[in-house]
Backbone as CSV, one residue per row, in Angstrom:
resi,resn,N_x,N_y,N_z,CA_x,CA_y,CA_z,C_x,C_y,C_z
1,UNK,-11.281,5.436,-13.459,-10.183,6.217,-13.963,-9.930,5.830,-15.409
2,UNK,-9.295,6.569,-16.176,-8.999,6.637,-17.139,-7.779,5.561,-17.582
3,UNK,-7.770,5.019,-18.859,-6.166,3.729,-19.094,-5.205,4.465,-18.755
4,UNK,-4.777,5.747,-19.857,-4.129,6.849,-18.918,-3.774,6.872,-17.853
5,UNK,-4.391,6.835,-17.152,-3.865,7.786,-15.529,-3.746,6.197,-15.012
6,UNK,-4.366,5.217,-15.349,-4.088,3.824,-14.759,-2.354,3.220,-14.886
7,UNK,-2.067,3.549,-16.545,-0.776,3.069,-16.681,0.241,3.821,-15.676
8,UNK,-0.073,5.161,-15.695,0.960,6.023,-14.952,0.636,6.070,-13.748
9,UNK,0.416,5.502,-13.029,-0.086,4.485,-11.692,0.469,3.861,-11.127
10,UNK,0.106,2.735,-12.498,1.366,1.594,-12.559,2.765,1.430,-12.599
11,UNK,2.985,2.234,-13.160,4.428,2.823,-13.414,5.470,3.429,-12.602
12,UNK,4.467,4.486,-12.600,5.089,5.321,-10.844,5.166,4.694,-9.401
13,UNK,4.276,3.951,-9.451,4.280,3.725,-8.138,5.153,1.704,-7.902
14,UNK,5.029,0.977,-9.202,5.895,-0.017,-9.608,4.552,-1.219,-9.309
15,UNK,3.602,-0.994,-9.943,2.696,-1.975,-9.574,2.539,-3.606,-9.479
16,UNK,2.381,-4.610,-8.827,2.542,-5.652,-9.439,1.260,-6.162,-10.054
17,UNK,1.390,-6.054,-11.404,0.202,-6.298,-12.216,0.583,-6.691,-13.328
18,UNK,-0.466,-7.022,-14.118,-0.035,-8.463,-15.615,-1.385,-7.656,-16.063
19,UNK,-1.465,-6.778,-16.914,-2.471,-6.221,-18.230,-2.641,-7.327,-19.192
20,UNK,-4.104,-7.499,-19.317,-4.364,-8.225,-20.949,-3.149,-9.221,-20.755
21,UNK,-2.799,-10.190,-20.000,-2.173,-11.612,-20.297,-1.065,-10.502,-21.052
22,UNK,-0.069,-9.632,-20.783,1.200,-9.283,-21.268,2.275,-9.946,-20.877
23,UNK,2.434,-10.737,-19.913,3.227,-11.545,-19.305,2.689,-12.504,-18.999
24,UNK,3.564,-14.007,-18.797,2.953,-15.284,-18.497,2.578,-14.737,-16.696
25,UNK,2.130,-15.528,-15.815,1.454,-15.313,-14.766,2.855,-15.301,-13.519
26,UNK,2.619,-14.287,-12.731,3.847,-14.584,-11.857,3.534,-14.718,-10.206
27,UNK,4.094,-14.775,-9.330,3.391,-14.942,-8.136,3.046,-13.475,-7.839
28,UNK,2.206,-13.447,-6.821,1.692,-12.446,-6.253,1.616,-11.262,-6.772
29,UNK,0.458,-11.266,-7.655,0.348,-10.017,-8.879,-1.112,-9.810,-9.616
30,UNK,-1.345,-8.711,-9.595,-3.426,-8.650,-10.130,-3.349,-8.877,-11.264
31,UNK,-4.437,-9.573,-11.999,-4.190,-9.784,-13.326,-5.314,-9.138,-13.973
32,UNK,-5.810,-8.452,-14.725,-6.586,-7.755,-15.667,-6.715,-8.630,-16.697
33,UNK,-8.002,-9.009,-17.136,-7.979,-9.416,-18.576,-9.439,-9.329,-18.806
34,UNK,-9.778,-9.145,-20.707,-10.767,-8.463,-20.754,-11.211,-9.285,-22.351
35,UNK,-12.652,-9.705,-22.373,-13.458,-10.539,-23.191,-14.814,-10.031,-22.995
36,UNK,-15.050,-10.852,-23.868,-16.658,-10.014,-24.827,-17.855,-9.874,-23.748
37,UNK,-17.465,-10.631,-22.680,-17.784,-10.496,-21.049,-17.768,-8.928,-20.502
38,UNK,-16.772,-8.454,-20.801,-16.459,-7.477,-20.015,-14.781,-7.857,-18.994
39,UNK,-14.445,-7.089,-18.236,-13.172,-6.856,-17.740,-13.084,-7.903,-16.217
40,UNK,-11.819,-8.652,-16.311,-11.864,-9.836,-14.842,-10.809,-9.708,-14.304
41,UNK,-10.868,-9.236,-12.925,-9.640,-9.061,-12.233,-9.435,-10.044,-11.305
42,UNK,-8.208,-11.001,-11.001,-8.081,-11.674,-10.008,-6.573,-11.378,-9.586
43,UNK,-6.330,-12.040,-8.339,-4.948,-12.165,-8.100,-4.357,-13.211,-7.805
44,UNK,-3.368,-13.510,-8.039,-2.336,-14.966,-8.110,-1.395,-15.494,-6.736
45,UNK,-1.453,-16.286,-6.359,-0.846,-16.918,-5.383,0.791,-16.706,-5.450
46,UNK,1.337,-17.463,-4.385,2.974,-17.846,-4.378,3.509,-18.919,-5.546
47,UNK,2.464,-19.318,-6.046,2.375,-20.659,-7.057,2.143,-19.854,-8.256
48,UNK,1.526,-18.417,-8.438,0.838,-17.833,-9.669,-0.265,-18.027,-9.772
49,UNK,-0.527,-19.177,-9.216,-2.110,-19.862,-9.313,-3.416,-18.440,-8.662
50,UNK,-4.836,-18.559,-9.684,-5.407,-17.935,-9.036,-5.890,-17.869,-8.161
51,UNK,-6.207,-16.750,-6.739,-6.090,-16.595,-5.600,-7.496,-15.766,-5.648
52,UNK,-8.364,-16.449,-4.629,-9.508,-15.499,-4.135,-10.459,-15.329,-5.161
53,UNK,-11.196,-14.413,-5.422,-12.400,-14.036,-6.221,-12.072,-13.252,-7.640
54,UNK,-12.752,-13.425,-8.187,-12.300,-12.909,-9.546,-13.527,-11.890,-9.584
55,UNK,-13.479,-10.792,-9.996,-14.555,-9.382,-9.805,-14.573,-9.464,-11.405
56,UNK,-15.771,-8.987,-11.364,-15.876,-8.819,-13.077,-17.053,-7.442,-13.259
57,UNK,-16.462,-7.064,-14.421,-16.904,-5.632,-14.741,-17.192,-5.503,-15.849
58,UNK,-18.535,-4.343,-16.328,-18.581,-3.985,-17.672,-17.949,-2.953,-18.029
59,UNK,-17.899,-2.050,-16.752,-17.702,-0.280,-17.149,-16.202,-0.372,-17.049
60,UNK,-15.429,-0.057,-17.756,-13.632,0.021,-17.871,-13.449,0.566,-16.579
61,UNK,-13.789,1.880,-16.204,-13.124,3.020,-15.248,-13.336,2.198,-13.916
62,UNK,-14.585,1.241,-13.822,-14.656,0.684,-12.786,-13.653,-0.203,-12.358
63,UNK,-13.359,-1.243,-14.063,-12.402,-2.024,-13.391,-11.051,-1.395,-13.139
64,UNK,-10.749,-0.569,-13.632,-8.835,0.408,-13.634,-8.824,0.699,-12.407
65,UNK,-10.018,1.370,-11.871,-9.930,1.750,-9.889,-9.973,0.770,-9.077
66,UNK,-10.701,-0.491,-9.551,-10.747,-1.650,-8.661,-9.077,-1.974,-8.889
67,UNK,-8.602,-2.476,-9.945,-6.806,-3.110,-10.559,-6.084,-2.138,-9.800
68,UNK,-6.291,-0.715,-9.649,-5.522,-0.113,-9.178,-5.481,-0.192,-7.718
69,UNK,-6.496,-0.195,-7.057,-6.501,-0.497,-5.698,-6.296,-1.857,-4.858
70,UNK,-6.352,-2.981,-5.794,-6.275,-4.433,-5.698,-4.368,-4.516,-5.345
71,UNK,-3.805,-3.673,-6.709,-2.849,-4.114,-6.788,-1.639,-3.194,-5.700
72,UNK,-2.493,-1.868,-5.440,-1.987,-1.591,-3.888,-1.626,-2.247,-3.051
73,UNK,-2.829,-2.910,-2.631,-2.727,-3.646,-1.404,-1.786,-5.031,-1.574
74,UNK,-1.297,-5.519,-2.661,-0.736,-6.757,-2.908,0.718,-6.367,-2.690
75,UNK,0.849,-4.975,-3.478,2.411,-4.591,-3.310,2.534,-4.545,-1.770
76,UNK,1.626,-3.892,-1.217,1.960,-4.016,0.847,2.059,-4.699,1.443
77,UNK,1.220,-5.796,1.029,1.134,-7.074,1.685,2.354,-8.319,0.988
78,UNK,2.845,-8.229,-0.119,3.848,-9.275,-0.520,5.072,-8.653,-1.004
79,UNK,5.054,-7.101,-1.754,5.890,-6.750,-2.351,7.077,-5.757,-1.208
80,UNK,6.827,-5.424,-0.321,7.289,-4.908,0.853,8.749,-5.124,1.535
81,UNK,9.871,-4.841,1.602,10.869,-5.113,1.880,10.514,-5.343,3.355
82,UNK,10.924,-6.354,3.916,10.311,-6.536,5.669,11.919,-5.860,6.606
């Protein structure tokens, strides 16, 4: 997907996600960040600390659909009023 349609994603739907290190690290939230590597998505613990596998990408659109779908499932699983 497009940055576009990624931000308004994010937005609309209230994502918990941290773009490019825009915020210091918070608990339970995907983090995007992007070097001469290419694009690394991981997600952060109850501590902030990183959690699980870090996916790494060259093609942008790949990583915005992976961030976007990562950070789905985090809002369901932690962000969820019980």
């Amino acid at each position: 997907m497009e940055k576009k349609k990624m931000m308004q994603i994010i937005d609309e739907e209230k994502l918990p996600v941290n773009l490019f290190g825009d915020h210091k690290l918070q608990p339970f939230e995907v983090v995007l960040k992007q070097d001469e590597d290419g694009f690394h998505i991981f997600s952060t613990s109850e501590k902030a600390g990183i959690q699980g596998v870090t996916s790494n990408f060259i093609n942008e659109r790949e990583a915005f659909d992976r961030l976007v779908y990562k950070a789905r499932l985090m809002k369901e699983n932690y962000h969820q009023e019980k």
